[in-house]
PQR file with spaces between the fields and no chain letter, atoms N, CA, C, O and H, PARSE charges and radii, in Angstrom:
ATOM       1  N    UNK     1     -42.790   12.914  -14.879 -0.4000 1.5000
ATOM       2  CA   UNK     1     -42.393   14.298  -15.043 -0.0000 2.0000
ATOM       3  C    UNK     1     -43.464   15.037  -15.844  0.5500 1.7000
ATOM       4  O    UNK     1     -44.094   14.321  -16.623 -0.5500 1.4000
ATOM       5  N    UNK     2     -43.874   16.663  -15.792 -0.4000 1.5000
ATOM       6  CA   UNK     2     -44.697   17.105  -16.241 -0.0000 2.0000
ATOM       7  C    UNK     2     -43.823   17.732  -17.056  0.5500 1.7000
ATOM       8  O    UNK     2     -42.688   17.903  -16.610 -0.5500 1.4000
ATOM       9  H    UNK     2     -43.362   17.244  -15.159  0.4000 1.0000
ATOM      10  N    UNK     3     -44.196   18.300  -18.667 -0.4000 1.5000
ATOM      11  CA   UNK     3     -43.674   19.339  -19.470 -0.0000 2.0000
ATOM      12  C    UNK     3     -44.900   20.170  -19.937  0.5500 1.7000
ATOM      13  O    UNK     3     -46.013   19.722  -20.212 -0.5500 1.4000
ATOM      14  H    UNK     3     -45.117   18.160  -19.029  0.4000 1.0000
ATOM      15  N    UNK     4     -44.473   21.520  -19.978 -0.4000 1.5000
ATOM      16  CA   UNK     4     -45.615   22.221  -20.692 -0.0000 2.0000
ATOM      17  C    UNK     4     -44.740   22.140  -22.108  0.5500 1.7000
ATOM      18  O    UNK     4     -43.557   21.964  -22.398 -0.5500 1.4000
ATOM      19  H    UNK     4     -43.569   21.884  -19.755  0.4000 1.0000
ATOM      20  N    UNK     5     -45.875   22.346  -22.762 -0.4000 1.5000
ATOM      21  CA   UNK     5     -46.002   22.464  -24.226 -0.0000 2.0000
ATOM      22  C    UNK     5     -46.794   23.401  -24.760  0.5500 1.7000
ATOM      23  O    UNK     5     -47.818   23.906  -24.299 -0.5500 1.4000
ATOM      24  H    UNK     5     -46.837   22.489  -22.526  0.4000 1.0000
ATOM      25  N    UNK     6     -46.226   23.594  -25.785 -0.4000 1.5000
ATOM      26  CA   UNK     6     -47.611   24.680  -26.902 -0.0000 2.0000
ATOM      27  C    UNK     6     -47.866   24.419  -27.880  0.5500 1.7000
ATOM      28  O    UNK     6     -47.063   24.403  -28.812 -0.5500 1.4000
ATOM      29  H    UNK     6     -45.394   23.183  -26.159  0.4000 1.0000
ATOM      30  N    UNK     7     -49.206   24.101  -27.968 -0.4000 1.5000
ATOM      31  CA   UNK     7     -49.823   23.681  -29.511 -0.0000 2.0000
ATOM      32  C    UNK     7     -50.464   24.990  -29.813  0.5500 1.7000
ATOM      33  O    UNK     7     -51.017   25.866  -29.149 -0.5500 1.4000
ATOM      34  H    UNK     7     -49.859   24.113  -27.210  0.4000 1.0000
ATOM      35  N    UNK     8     -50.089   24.727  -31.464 -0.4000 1.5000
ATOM      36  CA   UNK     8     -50.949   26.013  -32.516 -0.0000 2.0000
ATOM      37  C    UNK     8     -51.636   25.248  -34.180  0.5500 1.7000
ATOM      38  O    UNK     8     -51.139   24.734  -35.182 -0.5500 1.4000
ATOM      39  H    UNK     8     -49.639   24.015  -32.004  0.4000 1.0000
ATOM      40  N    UNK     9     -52.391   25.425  -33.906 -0.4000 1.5000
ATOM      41  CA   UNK     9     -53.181   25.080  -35.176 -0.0000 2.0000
ATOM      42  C    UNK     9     -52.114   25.355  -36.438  0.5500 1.7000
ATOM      43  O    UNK     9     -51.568   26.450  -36.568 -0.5500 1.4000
ATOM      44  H    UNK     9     -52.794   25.843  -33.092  0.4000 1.0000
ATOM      45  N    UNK    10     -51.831   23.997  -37.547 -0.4000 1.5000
ATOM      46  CA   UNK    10     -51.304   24.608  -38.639 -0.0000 2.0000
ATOM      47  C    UNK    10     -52.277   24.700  -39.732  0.5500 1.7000
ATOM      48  O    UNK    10     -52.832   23.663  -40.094 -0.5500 1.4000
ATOM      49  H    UNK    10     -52.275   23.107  -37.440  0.4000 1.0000
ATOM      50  N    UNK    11     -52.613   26.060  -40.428 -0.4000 1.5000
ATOM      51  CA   UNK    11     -53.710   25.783  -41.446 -0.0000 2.0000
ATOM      52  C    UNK    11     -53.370   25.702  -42.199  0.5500 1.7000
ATOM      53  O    UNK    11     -54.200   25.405  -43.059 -0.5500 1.4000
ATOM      54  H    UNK    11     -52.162   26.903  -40.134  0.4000 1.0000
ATOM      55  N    UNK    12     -51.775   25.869  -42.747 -0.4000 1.5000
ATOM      56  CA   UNK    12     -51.871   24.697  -44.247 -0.0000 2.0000
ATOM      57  C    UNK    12     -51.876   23.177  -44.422  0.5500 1.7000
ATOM      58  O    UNK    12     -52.310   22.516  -45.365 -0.5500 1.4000
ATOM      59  H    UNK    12     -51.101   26.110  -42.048  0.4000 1.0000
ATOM      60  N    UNK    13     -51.152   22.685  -43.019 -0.4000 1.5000
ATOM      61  CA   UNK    13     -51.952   21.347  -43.313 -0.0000 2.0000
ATOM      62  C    UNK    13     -52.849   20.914  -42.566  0.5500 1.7000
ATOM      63  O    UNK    13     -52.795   19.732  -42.226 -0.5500 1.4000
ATOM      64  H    UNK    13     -50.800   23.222  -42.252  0.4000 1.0000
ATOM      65  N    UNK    14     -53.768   21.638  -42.172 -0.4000 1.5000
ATOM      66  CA   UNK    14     -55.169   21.676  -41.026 -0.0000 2.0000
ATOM      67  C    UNK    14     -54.953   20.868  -40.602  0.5500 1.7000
ATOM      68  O    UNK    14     -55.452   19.849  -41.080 -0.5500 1.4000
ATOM      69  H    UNK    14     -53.812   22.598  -42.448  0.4000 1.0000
ATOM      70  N    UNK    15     -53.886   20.730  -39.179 -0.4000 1.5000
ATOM      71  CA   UNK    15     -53.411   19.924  -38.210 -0.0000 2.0000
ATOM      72  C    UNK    15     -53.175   21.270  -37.259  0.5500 1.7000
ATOM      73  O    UNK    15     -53.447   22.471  -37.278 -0.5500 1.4000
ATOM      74  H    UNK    15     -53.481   21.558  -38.791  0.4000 1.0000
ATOM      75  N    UNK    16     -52.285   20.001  -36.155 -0.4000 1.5000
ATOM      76  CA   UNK    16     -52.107   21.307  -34.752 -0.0000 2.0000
ATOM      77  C    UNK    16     -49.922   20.778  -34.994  0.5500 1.7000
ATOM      78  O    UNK    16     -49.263   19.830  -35.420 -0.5500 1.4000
ATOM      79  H    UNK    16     -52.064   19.025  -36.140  0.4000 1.0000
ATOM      80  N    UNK    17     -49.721   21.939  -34.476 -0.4000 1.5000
ATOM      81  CA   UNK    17     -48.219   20.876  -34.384 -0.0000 2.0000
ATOM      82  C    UNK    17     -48.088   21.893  -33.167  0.5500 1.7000
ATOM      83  O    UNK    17     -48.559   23.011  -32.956 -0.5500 1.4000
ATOM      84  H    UNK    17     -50.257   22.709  -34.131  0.4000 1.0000
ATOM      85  N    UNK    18     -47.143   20.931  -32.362 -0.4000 1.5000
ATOM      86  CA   UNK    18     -46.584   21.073  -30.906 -0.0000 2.0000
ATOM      87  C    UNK    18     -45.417   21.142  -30.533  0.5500 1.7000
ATOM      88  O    UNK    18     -44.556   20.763  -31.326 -0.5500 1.4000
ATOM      89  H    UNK    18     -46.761   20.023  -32.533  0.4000 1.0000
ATOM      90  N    UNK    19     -45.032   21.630  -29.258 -0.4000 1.5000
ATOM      91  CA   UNK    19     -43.298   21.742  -29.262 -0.0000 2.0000
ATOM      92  C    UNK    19     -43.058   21.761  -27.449  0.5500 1.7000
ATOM      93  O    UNK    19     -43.845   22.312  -26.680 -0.5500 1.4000
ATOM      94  H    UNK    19     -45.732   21.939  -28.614  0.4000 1.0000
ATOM      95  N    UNK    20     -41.957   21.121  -27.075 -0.4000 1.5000
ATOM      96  CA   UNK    20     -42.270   21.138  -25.946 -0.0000 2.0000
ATOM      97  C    UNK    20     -40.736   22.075  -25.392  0.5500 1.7000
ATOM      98  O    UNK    20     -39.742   21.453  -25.017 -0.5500 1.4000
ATOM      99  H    UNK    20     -41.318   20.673  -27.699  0.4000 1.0000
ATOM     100  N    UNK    21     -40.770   23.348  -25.421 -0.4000 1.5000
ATOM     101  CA   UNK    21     -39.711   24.236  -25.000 -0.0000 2.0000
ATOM     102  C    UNK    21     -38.929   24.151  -23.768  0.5500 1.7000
ATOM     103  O    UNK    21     -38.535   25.201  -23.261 -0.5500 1.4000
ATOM     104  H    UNK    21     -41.577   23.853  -25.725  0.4000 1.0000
ATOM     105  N    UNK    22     -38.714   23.267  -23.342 -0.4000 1.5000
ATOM     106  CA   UNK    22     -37.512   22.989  -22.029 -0.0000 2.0000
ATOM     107  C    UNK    22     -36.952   21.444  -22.647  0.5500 1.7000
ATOM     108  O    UNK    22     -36.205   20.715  -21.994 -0.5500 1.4000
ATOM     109  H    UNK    22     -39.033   22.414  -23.754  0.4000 1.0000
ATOM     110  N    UNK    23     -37.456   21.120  -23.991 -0.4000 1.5000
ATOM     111  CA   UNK    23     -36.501   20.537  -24.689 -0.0000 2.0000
ATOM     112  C    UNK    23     -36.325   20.439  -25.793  0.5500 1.7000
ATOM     113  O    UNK    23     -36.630   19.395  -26.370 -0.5500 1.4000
ATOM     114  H    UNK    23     -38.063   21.712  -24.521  0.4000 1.0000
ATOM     115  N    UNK    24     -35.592   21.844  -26.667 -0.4000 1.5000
ATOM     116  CA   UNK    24     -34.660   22.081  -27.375 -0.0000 2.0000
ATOM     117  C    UNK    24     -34.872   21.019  -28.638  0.5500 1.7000
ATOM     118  O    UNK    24     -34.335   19.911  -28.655 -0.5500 1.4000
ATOM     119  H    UNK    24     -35.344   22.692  -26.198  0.4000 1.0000
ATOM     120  N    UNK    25     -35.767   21.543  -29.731 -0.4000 1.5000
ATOM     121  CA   UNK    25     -35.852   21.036  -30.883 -0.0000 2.0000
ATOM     122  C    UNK    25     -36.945   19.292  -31.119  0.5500 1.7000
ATOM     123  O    UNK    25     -36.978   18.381  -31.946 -0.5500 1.4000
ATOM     124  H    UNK    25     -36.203   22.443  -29.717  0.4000 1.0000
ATOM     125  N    UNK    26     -37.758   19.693  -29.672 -0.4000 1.5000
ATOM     126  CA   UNK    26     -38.918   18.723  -29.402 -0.0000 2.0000
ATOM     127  C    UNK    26     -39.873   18.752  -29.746  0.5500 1.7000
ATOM     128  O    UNK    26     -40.753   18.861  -28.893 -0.5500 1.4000
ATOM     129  H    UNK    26     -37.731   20.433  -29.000  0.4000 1.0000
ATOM     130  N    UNK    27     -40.215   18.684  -30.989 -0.4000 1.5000
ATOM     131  CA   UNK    27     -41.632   19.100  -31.724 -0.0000 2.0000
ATOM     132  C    UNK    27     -42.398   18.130  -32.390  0.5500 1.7000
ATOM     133  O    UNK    27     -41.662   17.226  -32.785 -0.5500 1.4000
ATOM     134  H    UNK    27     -39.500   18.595  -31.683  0.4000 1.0000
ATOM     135  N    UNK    28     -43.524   17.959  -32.661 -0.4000 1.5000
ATOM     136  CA   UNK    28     -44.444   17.095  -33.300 -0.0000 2.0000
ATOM     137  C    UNK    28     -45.287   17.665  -33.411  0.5500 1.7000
ATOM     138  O    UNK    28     -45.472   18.836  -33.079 -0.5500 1.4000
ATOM     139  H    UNK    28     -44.122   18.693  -32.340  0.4000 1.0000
ATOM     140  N    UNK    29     -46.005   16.905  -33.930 -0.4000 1.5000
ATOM     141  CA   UNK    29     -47.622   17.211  -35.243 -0.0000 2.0000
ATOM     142  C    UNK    29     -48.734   16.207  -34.966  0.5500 1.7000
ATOM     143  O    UNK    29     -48.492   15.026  -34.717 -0.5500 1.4000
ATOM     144  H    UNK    29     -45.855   15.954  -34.200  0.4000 1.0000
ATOM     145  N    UNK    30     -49.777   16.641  -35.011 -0.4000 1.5000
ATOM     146  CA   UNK    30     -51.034   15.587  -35.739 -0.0000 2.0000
ATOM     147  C    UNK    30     -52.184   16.318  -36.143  0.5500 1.7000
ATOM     148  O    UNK    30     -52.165   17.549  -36.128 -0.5500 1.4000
ATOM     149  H    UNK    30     -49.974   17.600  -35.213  0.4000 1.0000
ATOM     150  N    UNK    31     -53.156   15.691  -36.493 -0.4000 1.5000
ATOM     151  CA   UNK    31     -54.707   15.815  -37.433 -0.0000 2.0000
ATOM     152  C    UNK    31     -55.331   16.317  -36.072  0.5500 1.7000
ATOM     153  O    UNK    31     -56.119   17.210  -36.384 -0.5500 1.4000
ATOM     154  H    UNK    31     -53.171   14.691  -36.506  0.4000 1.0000
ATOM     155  N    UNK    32     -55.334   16.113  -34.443 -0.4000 1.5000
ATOM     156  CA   UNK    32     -56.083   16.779  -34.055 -0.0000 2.0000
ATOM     157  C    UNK    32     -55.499   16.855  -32.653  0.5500 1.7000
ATOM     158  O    UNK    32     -54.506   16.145  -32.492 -0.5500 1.4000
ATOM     159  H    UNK    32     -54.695   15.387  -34.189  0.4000 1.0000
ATOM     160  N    UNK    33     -55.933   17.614  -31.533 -0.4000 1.5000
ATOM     161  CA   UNK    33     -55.376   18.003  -30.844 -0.0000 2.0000
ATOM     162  C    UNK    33     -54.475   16.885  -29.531  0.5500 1.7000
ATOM     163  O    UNK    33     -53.452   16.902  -28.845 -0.5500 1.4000
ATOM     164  H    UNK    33     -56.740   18.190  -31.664  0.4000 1.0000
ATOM     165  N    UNK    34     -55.657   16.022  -29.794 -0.4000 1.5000
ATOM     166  CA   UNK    34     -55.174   14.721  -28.944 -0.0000 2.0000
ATOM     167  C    UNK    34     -54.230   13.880  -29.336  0.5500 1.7000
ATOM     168  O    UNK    34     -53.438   13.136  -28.759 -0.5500 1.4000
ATOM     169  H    UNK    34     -56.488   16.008  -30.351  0.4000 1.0000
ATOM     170  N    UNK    35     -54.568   14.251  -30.849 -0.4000 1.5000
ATOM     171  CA   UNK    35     -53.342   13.145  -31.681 -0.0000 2.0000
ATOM     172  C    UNK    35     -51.958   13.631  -31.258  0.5500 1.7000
ATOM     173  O    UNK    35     -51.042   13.001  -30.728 -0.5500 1.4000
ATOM     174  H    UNK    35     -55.212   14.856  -31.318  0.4000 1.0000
ATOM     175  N    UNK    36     -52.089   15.771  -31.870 -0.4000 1.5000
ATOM     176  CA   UNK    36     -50.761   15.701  -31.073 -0.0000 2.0000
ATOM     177  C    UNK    36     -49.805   15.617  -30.351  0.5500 1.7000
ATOM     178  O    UNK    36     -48.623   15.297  -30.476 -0.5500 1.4000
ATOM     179  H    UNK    36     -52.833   16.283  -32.300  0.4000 1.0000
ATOM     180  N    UNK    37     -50.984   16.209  -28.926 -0.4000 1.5000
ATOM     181  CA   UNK    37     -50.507   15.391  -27.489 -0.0000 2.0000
ATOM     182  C    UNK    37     -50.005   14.321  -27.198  0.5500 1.7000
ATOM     183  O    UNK    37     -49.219   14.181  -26.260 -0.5500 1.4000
ATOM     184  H    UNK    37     -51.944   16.468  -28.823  0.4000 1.0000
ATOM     185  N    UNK    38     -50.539   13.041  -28.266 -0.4000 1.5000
ATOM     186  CA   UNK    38     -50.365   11.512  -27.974 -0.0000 2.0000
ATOM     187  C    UNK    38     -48.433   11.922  -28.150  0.5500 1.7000
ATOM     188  O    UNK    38     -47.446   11.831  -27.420 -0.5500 1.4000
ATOM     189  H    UNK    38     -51.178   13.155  -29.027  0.4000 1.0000
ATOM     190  N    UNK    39     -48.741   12.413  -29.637 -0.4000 1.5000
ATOM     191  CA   UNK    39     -47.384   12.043  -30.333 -0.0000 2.0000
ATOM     192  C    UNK    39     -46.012   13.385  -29.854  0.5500 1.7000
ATOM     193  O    UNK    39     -44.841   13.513  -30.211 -0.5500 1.4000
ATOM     194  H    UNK    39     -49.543   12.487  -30.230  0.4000 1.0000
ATOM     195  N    UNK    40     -46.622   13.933  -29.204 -0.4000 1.5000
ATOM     196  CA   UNK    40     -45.507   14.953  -28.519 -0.0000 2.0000
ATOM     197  C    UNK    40     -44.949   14.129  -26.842  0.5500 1.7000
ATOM     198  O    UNK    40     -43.873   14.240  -26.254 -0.5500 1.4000
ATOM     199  H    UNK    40     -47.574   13.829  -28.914  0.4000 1.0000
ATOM     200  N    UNK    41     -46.478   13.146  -26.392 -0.4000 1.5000
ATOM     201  CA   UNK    41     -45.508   12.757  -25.134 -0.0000 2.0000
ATOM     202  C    UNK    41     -44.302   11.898  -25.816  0.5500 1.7000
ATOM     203  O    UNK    41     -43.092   11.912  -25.593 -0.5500 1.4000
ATOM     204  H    UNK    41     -47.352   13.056  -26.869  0.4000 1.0000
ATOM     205  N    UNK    42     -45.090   11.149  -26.730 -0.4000 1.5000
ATOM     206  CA   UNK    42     -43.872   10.059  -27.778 -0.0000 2.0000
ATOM     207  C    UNK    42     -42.309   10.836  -28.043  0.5500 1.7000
ATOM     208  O    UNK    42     -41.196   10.358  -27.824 -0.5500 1.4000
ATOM     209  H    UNK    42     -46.073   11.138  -26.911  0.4000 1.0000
ATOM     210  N    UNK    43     -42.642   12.110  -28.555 -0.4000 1.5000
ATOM     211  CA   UNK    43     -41.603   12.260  -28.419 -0.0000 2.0000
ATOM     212  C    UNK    43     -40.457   12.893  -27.242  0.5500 1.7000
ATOM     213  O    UNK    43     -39.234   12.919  -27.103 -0.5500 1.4000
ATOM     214  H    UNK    43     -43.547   12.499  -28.732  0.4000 1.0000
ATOM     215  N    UNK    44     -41.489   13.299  -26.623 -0.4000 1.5000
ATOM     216  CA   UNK    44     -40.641   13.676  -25.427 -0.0000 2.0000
ATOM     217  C    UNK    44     -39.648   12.257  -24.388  0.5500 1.7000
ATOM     218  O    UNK    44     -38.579   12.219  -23.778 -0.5500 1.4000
ATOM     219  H    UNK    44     -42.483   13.278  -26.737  0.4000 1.0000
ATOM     220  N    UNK    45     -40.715   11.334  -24.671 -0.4000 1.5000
ATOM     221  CA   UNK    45     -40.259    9.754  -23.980 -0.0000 2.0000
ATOM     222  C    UNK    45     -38.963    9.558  -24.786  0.5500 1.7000
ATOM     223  O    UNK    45     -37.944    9.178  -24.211 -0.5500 1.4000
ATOM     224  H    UNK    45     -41.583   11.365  -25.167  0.4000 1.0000
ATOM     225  N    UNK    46     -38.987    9.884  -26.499 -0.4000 1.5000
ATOM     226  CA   UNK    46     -37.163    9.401  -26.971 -0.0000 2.0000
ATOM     227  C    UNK    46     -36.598   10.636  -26.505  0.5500 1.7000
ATOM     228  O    UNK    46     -35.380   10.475  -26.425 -0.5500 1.4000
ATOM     229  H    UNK    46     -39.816   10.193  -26.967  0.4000 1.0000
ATOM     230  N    UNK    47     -36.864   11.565  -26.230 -0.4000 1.5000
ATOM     231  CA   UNK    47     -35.658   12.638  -26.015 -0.0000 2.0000
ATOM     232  C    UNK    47     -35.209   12.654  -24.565  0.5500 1.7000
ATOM     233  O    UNK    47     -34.148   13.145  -24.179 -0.5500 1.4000
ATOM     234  H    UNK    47     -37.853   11.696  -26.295  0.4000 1.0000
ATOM     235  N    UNK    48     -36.266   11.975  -23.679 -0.4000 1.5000
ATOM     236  CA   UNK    48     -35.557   11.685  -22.342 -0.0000 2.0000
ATOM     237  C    UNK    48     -34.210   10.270  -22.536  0.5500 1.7000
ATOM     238  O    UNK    48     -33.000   10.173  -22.334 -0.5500 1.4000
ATOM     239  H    UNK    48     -37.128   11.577  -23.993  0.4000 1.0000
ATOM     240  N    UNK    49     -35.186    9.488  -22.976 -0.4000 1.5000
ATOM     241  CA   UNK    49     -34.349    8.352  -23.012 -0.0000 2.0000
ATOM     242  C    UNK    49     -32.694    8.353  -24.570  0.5500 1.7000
ATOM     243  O    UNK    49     -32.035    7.422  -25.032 -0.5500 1.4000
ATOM     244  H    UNK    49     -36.170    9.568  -23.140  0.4000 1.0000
ATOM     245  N    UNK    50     -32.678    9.500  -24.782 -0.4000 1.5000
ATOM     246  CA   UNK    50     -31.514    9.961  -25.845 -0.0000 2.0000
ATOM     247  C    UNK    50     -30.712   10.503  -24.802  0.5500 1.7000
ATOM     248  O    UNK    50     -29.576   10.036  -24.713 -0.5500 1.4000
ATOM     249  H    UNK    50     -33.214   10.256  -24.407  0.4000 1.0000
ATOM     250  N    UNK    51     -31.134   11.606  -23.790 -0.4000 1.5000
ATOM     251  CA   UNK    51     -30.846   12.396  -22.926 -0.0000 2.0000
ATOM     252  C    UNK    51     -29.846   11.642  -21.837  0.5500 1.7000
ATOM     253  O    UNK    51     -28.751   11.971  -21.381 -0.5500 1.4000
ATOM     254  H    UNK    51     -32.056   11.986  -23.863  0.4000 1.0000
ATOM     255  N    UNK    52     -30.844   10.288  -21.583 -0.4000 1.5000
ATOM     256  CA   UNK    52     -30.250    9.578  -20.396 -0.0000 2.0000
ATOM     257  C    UNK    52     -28.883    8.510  -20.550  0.5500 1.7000
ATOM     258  O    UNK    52     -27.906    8.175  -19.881 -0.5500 1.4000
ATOM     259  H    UNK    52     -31.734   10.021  -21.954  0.4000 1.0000
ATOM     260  N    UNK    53     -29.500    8.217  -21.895 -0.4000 1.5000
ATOM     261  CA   UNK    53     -27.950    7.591  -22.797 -0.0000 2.0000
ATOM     262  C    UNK    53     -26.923    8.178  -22.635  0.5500 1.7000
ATOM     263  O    UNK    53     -25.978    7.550  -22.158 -0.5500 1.4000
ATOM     264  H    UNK    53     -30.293    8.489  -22.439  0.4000 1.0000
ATOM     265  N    UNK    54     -26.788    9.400  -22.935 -0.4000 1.5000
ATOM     266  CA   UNK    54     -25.806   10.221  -23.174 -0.0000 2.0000
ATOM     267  C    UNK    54     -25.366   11.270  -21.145  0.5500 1.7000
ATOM     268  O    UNK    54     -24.662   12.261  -20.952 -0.5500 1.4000
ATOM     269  H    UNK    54     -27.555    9.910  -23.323  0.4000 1.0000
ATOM     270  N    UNK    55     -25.911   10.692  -20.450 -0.4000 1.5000
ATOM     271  CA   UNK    55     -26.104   10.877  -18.974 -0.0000 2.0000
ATOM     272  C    UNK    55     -25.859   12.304  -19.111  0.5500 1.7000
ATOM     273  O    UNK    55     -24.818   12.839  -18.729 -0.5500 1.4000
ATOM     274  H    UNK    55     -26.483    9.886  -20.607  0.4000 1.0000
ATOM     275  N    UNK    56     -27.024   13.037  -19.772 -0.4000 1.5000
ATOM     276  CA   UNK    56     -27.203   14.510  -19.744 -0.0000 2.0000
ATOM     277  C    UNK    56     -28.700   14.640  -19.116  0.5500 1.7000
ATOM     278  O    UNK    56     -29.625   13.839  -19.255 -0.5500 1.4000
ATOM     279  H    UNK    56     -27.870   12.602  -20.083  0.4000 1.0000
ATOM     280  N    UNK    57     -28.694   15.742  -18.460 -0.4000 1.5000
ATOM     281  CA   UNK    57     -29.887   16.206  -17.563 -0.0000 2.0000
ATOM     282  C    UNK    57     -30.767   17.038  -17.970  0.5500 1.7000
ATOM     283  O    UNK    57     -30.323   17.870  -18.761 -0.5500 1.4000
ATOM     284  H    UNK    57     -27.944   16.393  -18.347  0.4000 1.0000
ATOM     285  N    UNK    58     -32.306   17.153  -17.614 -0.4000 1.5000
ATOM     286  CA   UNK    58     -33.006   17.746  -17.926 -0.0000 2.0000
ATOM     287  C    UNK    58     -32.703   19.562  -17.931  0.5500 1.7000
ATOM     288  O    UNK    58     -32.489   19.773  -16.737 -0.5500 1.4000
ATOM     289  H    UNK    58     -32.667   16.477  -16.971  0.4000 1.0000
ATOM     290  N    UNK    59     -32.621   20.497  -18.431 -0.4000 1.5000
ATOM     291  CA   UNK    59     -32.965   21.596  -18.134 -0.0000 2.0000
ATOM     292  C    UNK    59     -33.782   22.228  -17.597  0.5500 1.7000
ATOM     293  O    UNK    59     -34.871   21.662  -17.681 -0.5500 1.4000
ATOM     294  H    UNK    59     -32.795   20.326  -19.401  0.4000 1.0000
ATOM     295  N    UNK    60     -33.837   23.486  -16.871 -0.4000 1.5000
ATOM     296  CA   UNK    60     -35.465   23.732  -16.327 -0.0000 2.0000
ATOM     297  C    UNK    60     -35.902   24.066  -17.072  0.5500 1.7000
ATOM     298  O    UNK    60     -35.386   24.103  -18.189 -0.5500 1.4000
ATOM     299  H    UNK    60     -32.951   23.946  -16.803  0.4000 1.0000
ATOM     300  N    UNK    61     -37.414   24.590  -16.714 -0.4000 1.5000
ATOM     301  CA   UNK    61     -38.402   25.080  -17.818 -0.0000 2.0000
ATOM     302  C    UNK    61     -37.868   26.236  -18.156  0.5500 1.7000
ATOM     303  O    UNK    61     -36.960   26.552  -17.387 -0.5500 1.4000
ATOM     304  H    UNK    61     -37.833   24.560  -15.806  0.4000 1.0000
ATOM     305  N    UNK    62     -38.042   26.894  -18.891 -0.4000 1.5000
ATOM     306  CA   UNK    62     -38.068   27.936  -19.271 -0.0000 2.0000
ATOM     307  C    UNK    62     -39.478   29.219  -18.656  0.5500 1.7000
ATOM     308  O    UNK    62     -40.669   29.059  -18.392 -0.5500 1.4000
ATOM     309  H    UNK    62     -38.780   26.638  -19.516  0.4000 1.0000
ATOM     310  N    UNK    63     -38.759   30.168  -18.639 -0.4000 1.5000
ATOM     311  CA   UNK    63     -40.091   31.280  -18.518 -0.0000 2.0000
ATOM     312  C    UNK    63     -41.076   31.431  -19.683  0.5500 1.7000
ATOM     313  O    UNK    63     -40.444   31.888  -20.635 -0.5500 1.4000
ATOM     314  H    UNK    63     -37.791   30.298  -18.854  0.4000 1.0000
ATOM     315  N    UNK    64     -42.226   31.257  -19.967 -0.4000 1.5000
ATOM     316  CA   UNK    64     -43.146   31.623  -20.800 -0.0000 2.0000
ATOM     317  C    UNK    64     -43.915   32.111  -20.711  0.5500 1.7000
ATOM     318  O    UNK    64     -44.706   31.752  -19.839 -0.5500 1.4000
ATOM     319  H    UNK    64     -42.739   30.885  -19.193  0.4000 1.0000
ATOM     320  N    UNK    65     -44.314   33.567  -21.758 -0.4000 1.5000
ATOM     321  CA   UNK    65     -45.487   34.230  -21.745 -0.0000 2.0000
ATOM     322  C    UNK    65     -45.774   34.383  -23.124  0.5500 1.7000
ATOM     323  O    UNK    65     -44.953   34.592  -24.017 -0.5500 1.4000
ATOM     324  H    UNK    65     -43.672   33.858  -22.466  0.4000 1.0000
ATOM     325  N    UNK    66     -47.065   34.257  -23.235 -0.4000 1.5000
ATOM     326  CA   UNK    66     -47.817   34.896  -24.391 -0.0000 2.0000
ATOM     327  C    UNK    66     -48.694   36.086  -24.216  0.5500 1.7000
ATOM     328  O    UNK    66     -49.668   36.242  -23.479 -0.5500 1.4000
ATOM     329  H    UNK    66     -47.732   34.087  -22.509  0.4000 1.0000
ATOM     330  N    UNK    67     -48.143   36.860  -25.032 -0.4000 1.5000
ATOM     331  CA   UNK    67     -47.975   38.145  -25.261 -0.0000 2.0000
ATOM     332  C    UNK    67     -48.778   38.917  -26.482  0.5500 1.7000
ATOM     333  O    UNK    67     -49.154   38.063  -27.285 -0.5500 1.4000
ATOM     334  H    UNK    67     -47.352   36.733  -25.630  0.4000 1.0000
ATOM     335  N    UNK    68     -49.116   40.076  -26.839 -0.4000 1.5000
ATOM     336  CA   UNK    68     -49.488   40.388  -27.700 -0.0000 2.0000
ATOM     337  C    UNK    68     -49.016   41.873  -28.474  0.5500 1.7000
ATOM     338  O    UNK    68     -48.752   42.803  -27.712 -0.5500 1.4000
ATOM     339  H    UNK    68     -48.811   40.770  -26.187  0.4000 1.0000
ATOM     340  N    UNK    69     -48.931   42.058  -29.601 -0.4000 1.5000
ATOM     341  CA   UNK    69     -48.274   43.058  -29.914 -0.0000 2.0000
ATOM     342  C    UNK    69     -49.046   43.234  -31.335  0.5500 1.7000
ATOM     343  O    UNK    69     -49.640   42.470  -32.095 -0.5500 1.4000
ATOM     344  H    UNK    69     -49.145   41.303  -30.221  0.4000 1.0000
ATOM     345  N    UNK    70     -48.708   44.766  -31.312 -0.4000 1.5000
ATOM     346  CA   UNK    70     -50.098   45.790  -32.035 -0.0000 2.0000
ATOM     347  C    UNK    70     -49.036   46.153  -32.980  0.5500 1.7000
ATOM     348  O    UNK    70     -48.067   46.674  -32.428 -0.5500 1.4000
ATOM     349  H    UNK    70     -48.225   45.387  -30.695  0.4000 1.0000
ATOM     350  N    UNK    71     -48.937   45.999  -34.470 -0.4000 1.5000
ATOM     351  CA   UNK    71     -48.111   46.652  -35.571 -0.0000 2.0000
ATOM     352  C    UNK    71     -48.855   46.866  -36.681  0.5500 1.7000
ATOM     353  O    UNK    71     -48.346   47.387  -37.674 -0.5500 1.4000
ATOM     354  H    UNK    71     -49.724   45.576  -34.918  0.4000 1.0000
């Protein structure tokens, strides 16, 4: 299965942290961009297999845009 995700640089602890939005409170961290990738599929692998325990189904993706706004 493919998930998009979004990583953003955190600069207070100069890492990236990640989140994968078509599942609901799926987030992770690391020191660099690959690390977090590693550790966001990690977690996406327990939240399927939490998911499948409990014989609940994936959601779809969600719509996403990034956007910009002038204040």
């Amino acid at each position: 299965m493919k998930f998009k995700v979004i990583i953003g640089e955190d600069l207070e602890d100069e890492g990236y942290n990640v989140s994968c939005p078509s599942l609901p409170g799926c987030h992770s961290q690391g020191d660099t961009i690959e690390d977090a990738l590693k550790n966001i599929k990690e977690a996406i692998e327990c939240y399927l297999e939490s998911l499948e325990k409990d014989n609940l189904s994936v959601s779809t993706e969600p719509r996403l845009e990034i956007m910009e706004v002038t204040v």
